[in-house]
C-alpha positions as CSV (number, residue, x, y, z in Angstrom):
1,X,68.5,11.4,16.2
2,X,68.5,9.4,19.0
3,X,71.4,7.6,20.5
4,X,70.9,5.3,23.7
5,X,74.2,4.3,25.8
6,X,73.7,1.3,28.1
7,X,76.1,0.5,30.7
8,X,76.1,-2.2,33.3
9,X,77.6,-2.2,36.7
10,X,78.5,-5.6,38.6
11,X,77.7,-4.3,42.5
12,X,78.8,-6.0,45.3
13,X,76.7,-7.3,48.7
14,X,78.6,-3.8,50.3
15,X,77.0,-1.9,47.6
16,X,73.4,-3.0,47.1
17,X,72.2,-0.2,49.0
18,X,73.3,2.4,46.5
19,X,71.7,0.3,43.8
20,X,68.4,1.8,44.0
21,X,70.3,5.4,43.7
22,X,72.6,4.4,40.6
23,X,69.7,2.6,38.8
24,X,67.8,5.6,39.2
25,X,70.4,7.6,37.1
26,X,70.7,5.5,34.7
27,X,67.5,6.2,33.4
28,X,66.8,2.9,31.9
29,X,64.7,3.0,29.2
30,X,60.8,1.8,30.5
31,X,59.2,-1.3,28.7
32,X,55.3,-1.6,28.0
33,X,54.7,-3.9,30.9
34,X,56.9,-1.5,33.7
35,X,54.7,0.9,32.8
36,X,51.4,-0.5,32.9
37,X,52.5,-2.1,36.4
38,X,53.4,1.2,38.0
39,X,50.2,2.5,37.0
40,X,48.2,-0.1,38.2
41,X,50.1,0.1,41.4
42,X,49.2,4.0,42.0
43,X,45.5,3.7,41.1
44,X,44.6,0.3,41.9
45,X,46.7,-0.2,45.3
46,X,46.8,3.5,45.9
47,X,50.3,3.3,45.7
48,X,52.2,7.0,45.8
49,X,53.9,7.9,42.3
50,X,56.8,8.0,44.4
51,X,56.6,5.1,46.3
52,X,55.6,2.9,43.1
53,X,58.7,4.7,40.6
54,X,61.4,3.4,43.4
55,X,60.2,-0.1,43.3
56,X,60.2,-0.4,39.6
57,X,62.7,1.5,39.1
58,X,60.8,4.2,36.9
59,X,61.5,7.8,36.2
60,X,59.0,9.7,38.8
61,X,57.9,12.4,36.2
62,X,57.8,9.8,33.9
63,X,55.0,7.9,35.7
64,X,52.9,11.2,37.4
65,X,52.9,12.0,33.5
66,X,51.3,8.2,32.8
67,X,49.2,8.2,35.9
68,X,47.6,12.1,35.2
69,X,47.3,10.8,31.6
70,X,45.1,7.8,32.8
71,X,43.2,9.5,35.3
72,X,41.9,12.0,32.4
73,X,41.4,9.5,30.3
74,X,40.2,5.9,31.8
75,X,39.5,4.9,28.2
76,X,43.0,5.1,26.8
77,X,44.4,2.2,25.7
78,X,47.5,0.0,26.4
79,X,49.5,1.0,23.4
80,X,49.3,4.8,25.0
81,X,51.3,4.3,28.0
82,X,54.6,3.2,25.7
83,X,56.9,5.7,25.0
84,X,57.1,7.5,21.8
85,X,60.8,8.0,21.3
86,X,59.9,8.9,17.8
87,X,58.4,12.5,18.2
88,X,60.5,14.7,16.2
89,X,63.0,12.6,15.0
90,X,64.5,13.7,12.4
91,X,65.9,10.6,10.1
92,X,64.8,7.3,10.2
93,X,66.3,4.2,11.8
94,X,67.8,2.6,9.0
95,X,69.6,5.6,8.0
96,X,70.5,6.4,11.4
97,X,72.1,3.0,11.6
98,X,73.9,3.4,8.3
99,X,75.4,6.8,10.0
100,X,76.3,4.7,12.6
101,X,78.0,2.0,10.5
102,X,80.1,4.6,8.8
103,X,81.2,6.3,12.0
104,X,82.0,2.8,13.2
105,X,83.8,1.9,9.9
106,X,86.1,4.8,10.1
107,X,87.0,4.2,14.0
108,X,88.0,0.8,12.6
109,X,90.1,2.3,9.9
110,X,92.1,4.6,12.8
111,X,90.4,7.9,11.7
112,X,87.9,8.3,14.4
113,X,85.2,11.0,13.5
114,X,84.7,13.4,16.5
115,X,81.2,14.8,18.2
116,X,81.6,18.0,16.1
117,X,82.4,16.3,12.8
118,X,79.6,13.9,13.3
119,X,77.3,16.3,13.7
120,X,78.3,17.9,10.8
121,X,78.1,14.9,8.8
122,X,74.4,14.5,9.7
123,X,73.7,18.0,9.3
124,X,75.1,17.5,5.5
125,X,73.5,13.5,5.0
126,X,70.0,15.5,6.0
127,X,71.1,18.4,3.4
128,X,71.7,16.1,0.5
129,X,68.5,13.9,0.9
130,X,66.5,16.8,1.1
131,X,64.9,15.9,4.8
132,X,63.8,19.3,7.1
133,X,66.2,19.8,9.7
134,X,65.3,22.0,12.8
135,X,67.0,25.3,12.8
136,X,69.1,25.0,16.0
137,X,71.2,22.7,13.6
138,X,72.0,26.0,11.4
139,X,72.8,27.2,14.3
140,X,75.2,25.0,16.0
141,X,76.8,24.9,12.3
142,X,77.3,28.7,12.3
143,X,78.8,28.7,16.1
144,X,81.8,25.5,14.9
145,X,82.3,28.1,11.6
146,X,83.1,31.3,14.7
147,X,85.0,28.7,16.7
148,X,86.9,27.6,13.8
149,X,87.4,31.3,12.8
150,X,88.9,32.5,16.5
151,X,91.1,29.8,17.2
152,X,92.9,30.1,13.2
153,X,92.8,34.3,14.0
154,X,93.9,34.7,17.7
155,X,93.8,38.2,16.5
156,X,90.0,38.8,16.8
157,X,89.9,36.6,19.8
158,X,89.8,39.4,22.6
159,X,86.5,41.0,20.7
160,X,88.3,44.1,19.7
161,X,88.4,43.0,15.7
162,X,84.9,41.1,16.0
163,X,82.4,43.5,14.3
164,X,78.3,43.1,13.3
165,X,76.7,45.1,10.6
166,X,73.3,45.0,10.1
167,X,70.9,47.5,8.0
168,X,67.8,49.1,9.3
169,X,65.1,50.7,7.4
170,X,63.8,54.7,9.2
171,X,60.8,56.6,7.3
172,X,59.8,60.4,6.9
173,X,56.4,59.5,8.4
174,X,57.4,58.0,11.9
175,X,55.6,56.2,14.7
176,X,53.9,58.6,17.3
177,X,55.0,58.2,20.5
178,X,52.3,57.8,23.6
179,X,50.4,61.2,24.5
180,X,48.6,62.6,27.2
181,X,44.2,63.1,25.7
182,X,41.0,63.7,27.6
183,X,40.1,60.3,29.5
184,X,37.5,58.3,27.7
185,X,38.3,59.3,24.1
186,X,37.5,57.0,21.5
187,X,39.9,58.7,18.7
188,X,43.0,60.6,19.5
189,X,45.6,62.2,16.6
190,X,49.2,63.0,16.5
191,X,50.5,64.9,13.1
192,X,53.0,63.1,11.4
193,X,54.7,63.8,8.2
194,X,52.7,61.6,5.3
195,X,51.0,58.5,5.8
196,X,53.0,56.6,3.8
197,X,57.0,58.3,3.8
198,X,60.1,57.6,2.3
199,X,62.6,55.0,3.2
200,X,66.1,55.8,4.7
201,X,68.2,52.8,4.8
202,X,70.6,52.9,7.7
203,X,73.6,50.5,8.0
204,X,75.3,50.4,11.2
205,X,78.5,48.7,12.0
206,X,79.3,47.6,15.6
207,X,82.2,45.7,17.5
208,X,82.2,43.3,20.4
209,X,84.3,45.7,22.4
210,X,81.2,48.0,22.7
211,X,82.4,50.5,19.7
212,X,80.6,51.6,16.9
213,X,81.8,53.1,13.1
214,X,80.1,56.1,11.4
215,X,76.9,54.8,9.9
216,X,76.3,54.4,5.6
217,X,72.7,55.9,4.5
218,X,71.0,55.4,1.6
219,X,68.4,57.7,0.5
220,X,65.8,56.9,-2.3
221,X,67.6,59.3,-5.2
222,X,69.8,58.5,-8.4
223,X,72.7,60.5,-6.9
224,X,73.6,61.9,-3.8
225,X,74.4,65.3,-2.8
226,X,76.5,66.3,0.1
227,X,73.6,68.5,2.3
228,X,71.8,65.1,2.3
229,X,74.1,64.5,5.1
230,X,73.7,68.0,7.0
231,X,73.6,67.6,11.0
232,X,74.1,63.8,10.4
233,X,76.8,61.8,12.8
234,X,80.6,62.7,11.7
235,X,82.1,60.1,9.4
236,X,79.0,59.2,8.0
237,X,79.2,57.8,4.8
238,X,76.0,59.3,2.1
239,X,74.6,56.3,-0.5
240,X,71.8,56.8,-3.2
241,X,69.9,54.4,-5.0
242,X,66.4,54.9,-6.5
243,X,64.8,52.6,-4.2
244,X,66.6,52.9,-1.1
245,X,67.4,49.5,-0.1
246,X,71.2,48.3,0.2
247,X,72.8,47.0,-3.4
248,X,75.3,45.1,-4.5
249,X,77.4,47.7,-6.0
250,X,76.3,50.0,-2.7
251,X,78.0,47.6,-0.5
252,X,81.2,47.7,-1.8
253,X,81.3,51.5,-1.2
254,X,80.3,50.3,2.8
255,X,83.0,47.9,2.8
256,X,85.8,49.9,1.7
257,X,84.7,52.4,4.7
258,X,84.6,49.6,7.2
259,X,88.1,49.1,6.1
260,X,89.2,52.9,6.1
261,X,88.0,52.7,9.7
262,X,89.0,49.5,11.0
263,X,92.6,49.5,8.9
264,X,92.1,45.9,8.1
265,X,94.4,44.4,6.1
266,X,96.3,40.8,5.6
267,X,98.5,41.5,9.5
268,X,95.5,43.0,10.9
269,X,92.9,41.3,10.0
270,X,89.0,41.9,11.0
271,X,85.7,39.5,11.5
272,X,82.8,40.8,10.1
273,X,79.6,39.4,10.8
274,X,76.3,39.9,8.7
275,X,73.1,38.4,7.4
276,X,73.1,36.0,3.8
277,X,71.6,39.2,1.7
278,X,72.2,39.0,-1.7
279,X,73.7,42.5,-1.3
280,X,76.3,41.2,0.9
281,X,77.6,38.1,-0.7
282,X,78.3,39.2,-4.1
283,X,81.8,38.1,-5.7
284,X,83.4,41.2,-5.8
285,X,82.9,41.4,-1.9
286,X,84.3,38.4,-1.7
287,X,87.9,38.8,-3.3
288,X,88.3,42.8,-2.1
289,X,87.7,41.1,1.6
290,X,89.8,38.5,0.9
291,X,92.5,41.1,-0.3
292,X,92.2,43.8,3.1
293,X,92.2,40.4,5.3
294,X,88.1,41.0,6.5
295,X,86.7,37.7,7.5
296,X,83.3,37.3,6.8
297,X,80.9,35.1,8.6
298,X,77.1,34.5,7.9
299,X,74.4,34.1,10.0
300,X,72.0,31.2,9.6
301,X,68.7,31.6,7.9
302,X,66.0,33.0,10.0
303,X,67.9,33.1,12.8
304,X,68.7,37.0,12.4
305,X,66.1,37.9,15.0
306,X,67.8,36.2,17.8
307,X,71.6,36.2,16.4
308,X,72.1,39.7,15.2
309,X,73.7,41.9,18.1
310,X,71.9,44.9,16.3
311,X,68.7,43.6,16.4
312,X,68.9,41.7,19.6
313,X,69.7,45.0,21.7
314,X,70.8,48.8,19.7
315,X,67.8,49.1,16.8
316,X,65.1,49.3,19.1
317,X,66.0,51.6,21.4
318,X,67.3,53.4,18.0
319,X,63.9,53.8,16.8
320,X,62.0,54.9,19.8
321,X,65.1,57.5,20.4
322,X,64.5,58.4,16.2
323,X,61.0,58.5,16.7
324,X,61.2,60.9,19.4
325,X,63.2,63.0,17.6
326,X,60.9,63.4,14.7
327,X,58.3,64.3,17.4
328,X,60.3,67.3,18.4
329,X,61.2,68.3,14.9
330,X,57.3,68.8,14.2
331,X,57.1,70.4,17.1
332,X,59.5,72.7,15.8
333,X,57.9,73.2,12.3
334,X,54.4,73.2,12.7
335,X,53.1,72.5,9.4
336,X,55.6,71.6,7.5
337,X,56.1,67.7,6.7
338,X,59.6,66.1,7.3
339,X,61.4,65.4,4.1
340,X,64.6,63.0,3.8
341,X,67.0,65.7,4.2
342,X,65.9,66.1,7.9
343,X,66.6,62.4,8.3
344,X,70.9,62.8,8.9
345,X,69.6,65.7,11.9
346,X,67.1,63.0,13.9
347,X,69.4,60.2,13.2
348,X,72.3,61.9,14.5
349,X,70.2,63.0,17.8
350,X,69.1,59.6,18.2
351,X,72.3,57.6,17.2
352,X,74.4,58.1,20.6
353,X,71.6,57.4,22.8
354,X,71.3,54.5,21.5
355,X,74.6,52.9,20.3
356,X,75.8,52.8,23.9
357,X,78.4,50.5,24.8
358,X,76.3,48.5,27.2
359,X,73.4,48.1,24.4
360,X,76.2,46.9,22.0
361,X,78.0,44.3,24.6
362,X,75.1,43.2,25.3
363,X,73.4,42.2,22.0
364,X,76.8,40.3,21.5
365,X,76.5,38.5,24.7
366,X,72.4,37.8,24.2
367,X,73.4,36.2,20.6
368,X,76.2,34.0,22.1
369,X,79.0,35.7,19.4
370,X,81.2,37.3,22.3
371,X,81.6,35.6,24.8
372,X,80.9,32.4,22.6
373,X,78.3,30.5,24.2
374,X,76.6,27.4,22.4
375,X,73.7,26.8,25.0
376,X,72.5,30.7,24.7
377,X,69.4,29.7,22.4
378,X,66.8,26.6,22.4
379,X,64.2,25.2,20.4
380,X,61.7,27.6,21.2
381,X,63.8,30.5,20.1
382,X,63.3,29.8,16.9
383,X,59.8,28.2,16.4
384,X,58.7,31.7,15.0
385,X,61.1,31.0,11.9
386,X,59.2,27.7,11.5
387,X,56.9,29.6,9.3
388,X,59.2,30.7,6.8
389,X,60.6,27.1,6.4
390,X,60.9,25.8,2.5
391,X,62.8,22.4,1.3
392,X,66.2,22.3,0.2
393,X,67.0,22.3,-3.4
394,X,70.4,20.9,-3.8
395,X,70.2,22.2,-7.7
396,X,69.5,26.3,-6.2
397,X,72.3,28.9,-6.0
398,X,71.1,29.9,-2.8
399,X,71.8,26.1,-1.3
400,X,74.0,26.0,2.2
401,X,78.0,26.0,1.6
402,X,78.0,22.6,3.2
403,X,76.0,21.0,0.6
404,X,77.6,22.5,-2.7
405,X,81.0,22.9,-1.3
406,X,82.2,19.9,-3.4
407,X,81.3,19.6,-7.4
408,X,82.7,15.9,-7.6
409,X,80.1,14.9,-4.5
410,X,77.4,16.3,-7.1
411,X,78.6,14.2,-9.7
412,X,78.6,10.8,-7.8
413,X,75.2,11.5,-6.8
414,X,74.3,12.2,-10.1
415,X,75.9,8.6,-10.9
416,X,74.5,6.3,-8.7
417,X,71.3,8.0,-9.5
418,X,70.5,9.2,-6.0
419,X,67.9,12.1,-6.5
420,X,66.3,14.1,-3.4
421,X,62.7,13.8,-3.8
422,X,60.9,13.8,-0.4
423,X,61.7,14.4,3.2
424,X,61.6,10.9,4.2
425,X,61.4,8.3,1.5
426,X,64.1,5.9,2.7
427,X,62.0,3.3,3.8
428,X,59.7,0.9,1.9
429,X,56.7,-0.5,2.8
430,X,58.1,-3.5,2.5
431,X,61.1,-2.7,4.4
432,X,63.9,-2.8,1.7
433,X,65.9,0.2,1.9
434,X,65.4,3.0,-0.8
435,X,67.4,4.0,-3.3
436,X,66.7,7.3,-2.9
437,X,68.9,7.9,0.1
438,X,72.1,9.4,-0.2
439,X,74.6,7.1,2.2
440,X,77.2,9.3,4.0
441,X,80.0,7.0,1.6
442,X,78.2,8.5,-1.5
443,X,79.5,12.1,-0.5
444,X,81.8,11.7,1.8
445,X,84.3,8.9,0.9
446,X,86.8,7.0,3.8
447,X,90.2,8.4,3.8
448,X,92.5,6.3,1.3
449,X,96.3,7.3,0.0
450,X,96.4,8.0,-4.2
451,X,98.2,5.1,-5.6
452,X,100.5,6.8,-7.4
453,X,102.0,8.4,-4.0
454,X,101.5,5.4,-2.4
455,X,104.2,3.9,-4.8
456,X,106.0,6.9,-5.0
457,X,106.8,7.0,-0.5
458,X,107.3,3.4,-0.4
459,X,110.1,3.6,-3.0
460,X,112.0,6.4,-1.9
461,X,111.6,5.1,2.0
462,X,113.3,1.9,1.1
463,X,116.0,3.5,-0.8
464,X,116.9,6.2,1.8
465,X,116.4,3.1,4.4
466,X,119.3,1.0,2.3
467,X,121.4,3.9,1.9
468,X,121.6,4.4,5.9
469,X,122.1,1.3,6.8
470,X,126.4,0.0,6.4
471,X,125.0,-2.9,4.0
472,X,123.5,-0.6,2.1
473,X,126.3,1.7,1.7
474,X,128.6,-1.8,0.5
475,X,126.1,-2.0,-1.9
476,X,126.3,1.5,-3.2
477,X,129.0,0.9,-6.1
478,X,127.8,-2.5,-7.3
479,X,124.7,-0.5,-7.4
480,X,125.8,2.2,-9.5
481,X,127.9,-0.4,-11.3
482,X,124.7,-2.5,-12.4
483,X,123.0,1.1,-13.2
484,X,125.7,1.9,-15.5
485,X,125.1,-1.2,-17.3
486,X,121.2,-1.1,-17.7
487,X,121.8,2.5,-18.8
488,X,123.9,1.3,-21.5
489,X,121.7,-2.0,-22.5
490,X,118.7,0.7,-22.7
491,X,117.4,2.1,-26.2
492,X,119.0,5.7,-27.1
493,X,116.8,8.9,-28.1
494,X,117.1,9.6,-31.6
495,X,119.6,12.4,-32.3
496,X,117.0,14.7,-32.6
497,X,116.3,14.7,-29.3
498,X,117.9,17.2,-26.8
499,X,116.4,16.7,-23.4
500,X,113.5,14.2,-22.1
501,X,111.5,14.9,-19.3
502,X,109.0,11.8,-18.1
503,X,105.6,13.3,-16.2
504,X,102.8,10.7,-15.8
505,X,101.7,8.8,-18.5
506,X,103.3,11.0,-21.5
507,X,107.0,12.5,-22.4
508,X,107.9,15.6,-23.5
509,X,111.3,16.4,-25.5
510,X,112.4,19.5,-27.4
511,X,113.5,18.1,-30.9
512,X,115.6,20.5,-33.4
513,X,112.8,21.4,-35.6
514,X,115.2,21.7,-38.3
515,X,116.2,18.5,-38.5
516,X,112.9,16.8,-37.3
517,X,110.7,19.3,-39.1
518,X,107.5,17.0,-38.5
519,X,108.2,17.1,-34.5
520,X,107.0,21.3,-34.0
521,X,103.5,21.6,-33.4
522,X,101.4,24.3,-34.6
523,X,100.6,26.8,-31.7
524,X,97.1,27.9,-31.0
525,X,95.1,30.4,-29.1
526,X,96.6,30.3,-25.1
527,X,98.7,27.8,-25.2
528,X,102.6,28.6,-24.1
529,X,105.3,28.0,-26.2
530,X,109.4,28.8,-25.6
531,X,110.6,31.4,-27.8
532,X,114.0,31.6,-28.4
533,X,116.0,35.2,-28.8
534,X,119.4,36.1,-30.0
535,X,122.3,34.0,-28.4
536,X,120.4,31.2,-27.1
537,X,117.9,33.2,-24.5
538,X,114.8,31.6,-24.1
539,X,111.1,33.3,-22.7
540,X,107.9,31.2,-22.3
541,X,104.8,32.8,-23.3
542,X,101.5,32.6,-23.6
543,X,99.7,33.0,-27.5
544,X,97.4,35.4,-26.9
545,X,95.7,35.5,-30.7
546,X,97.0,34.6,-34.4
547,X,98.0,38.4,-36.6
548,X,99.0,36.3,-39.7
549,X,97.6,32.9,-40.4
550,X,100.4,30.3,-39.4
551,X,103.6,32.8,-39.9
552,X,102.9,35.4,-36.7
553,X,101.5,35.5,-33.4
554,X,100.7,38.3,-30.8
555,X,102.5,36.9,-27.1
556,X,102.9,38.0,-23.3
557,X,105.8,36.8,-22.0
558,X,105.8,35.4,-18.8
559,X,109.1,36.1,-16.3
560,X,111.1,33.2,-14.2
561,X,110.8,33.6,-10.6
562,X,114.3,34.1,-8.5
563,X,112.5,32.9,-5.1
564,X,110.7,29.9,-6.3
565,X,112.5,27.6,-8.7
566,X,110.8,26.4,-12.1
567,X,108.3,28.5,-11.4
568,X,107.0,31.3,-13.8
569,X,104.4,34.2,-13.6
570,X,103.2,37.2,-15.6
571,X,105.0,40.7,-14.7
572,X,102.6,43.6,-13.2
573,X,103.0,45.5,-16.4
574,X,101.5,42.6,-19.9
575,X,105.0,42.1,-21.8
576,X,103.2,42.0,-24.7
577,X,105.0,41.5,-28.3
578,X,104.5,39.9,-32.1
579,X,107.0,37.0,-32.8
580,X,107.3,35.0,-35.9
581,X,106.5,30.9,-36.6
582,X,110.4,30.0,-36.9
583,X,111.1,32.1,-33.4
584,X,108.8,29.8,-31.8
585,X,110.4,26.5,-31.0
586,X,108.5,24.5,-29.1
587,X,104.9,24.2,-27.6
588,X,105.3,23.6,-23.9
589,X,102.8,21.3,-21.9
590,X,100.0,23.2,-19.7
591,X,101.2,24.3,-16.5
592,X,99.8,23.3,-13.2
593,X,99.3,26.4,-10.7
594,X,101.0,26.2,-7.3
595,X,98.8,24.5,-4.7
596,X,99.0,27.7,-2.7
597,X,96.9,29.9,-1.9
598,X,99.0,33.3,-1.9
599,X,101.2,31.8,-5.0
600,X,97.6,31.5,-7.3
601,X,99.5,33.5,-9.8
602,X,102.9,31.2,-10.2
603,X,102.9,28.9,-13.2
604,X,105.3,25.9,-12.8
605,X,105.6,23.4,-15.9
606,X,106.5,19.5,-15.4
607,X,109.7,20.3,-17.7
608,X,113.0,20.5,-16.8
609,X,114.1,23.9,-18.1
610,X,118.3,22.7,-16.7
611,X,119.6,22.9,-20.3
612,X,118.4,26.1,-21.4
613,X,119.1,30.0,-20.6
614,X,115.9,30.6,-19.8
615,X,114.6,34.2,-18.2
């Protein structure tokens, strides 16, 4: 996208001699006819390109680009020497100017949407209508996710707790390193082990602050055995799998030995960075690095090569330190190929050479990560990835966080019937806009209070308002007074009714269910019901399944939390007990879990439990 700010400065007589100077910063954009006259002016009046870009106020590398172009070409006609302020653009006008009716619709509305969130809300409008975005996008999206992530952890900030893991495939039959042969040879050999070897997967775990933890391996067998690991670094940690590549189920075993090492946990918590591998973001991960406080951060697609510490800076001295070591080990065994259990003794000769703390500092500093730095990469960085480039399915698992983040965004664009077909399909031929396009309003609506707590504030400020005011507190016993009277004039509960509690639309009471027989409602499988126990003690729990039809149920009681009142939650140890139909008394409404994060497990009911023992 392109955005062109225009300003205008009134000069006075005094000034006009620093006109030329602030005109020329401006950078005005050039019309058709400025630059066909600056042109003309150069190779018709021989004119210099300098002399003829101060008097029309023209960029001068602008016009030497014009002028060389014309010069080549003689031929080339008028429309060539416009600008193309087109090239690479990314959307089109129309929806560029919808962006920017939204942006301006929400300043309007007091919530102004910063540089950061607006280019996140173009990064997610391109997303959603399916148009190629260039990767420096990812990119700027994965450096606001770290900045996000080090200014809510100041713990991690200093680069101690900031670590990279990365895995890297070595081979029994290695890479011969360069050798001295008669001059003028036209073939010259070097024994290695096989010509095709076996794969050793290494994965190496390093920190900002130049440190590294004992590496995992993973050697191509169904189970390990300790002597695969003979001569190998200490603290390594020995993997199998029949394939030797990284699994899901492998991982796990690597992250509970980054923890052992790093002592992560909720007070001390970690940053781990690493690549989108299906190995790596499985959902057990997930929740056991959600549990030992390890923050994990993924690196953009593609983008590995140049974001990656490891890769940027430790693996490839580590292979030509590896390699060299293999070289020495044939040496030492003439005739006898290298197997995988001689892999731990090169990799632990090569392993400190290479995972020095001024290779691992500066991978982090090469990739931006520590110290952050935005403007580390450019366009050209990444043009290699280019090739790998595929469209964006909204519908695939694998689709960006940003554009699946939010199931009720899928389902209005699922209403208004805005599909993502093409890259650019927005614009008609005859200029009426598409229905195709997904508007930034279609996923991303403008900030607006819920009515029912818009009714709810505005009551209870003007009562608290009245109350604090000496009229209002005049008006306090008349008040109650006239509420005494409405309370009477209003329609009793029948008898059968012990305690009402309004929520919403509906009302729950407990009747006596032997006097209003038709009021109890027959439980079913996981709903919660109040059973009562000798001497008027009350539990909630939860039917778990049905041992005789309509006469006896299997339960697990829940327990009433001290800290937190009206709130319930299951004990560590499943209370878990058969109760009959007529100890049952009532079937309680569902429960709403608290809107906390670290309180998931607390149940809280919209009853009031104030009449009843209940435990």
């Amino acid at each position: 996208m392109s955005l062109i700010l225009c300003s205008f400065v009134v000069l006075s007589p005094k000034k006009a001699s620093r006109q030329r100077h602030i005109r020329y910063l401006r950078h005005t954009p050039m019309v058709h006819s400025e630059t066909v006259s600056a042109v003309d002016l150069v190779l018709k009046d021989n004119y210099s390109i300098r002399a003829a870009a101060e008097r029309l106020n023209i960029k001068f590398q602008t016009l030497h680009r014009y002028v060389t172009k014309k010069r080549r070409n003689p031929d080339i006609p008028l429309a060539g020497m416009a600008p193309n302020y087109a090239v690479r653009r990314i959307v089109s006008a129309e929806q560029e100017d919808e962006l920017g009716e939204y942006i301006t619709k929400c300043s309007k509305m007091a919530y102004r949407i910063s540089t950061k969130e607006c280019r996140k809300l173009a990064f997610e409008m391109a997303i959603r209508n399916n148009i190629k975005v260039p990767d420096s996008w990812h990119v700027c999206l994965f450096f606001d996710n770290l900045e996000s992530v080090l200014r809510r952890i100041p713990q991690v900030a200093d680069g101690n707790r900031i670590f990279n893991l990365d895995e890297s495939g070595v081979t029994t039959a290695h890479k011969p390193r360069k050798i001295l042969a008669e001059k003028g040879s036209n073939q010259v050999n070097q024994c290695t082990s096989a010509e095709r070897g076996a794969l050793v997967t290494i994965c190496s775990i390093v920190s900002a602050a130049g440190t590294y933890l004992p590496s995992a391996l993973v050697f191509p067998r169904k189970y390990f055995k300790a002597h695969m690991l003979a001569v190998a670094p200490a603290g390594s940690l020995g993997l199998a799998n029949t394939s030797g590549w990284m699994t899901s189920d492998l991982f796990i075993q690597v992250l509970d030995h980054f923890i052992k090492f790093t002592n992560s946990c909720s007070e001390n918590p970690t940053l781990l960075i690493y690549d989108d591998h299906e190995s790596h973001i499985s959902l057990t991960t997930v929740e056991k690095a959600r549990k030992f406080g390890v923050n994990i951060l993924t690196l953009p697609p593609h983008c590995s090569h140049r974001m990656q510490p490891l890769d940027v800076s430790v693996f490839g001295p580590f292979k030509s330190y590896y390699n060299a070591a293999v070289d020495s080990w044939m040496l030492r065994n003439p005739g006898i190929p290298m197997t995988i259990y001689q892999v731990a003794e090169c990799m632990g000769e090569a392993h400190p050479k290479a995972f020095t703390p001024a290779n691992i500092i500066a991978g982090f500093k090469r990739s931006g990560i520590y110290p952050l730095n935005r403007s580390v990469f450019s366009e050209a960085d990444f043009l290699n990835a280019s090739v790998t480039d595929r469209p964006i399915d909204l519908e695939s698992p694998s689709t960006s966080f940003q554009a699946r983040k939010n199931d009720d965004l899928n389902k209005e664009t699922n209403k208004t019937n805005l599909k993502c077909d093409s890259t650019d399909n927005t614009e008609t031929t005859d200029g009426k806009r598409s229905t195709d396009f997904v508007s930034p309003e279609a996923f991303r609506d403008f900030r607006k209070l819920h009515p029912e707590k818009l009714i709810e504030n505005h009551g209870r400020g003007e009562k608290e308002k009245e109350l604090n005011t000496r009229k209002g507190m005049k008006k306090t016993k008349r008040a109650l007074a006239d509420w005494d009277t409405d309370e009477l004039k209003k329609p009793k509960k029948p008898a059968a009714e012990s305690y009402v509690y309004s929520s919403g639309d509906e009302n729950y009471w407990f009747p006596d269910v032997e006097k209003e027989p038709g009021f109890f409602k027959q439980p079913e499988i996981n709903d919660f019901v109040l059973v009562e126990f000798p001497n008027k003690i009350f539990y909630i729990a939860k039917v778990i399944s049905e041992i005789v039809h309509g006469n006896e149920y299997e339960v697990s009681f829940l327990r009433k939390c001290r800290k937190m009142g009206g709130c319930f939650v299951f004990p560590a140890i499943p209370d878990m007990a058969a109760v009959q139909k007529n100890e049952i008394k009532w079937v309680l409404p569902k429960p709403n879990p608290v809107k906390n994060k670290r309180l998931a497990n607390y149940l809280k009911f919209n009853i009031s439990f104030n009449n009843f023992d209940v435990r």
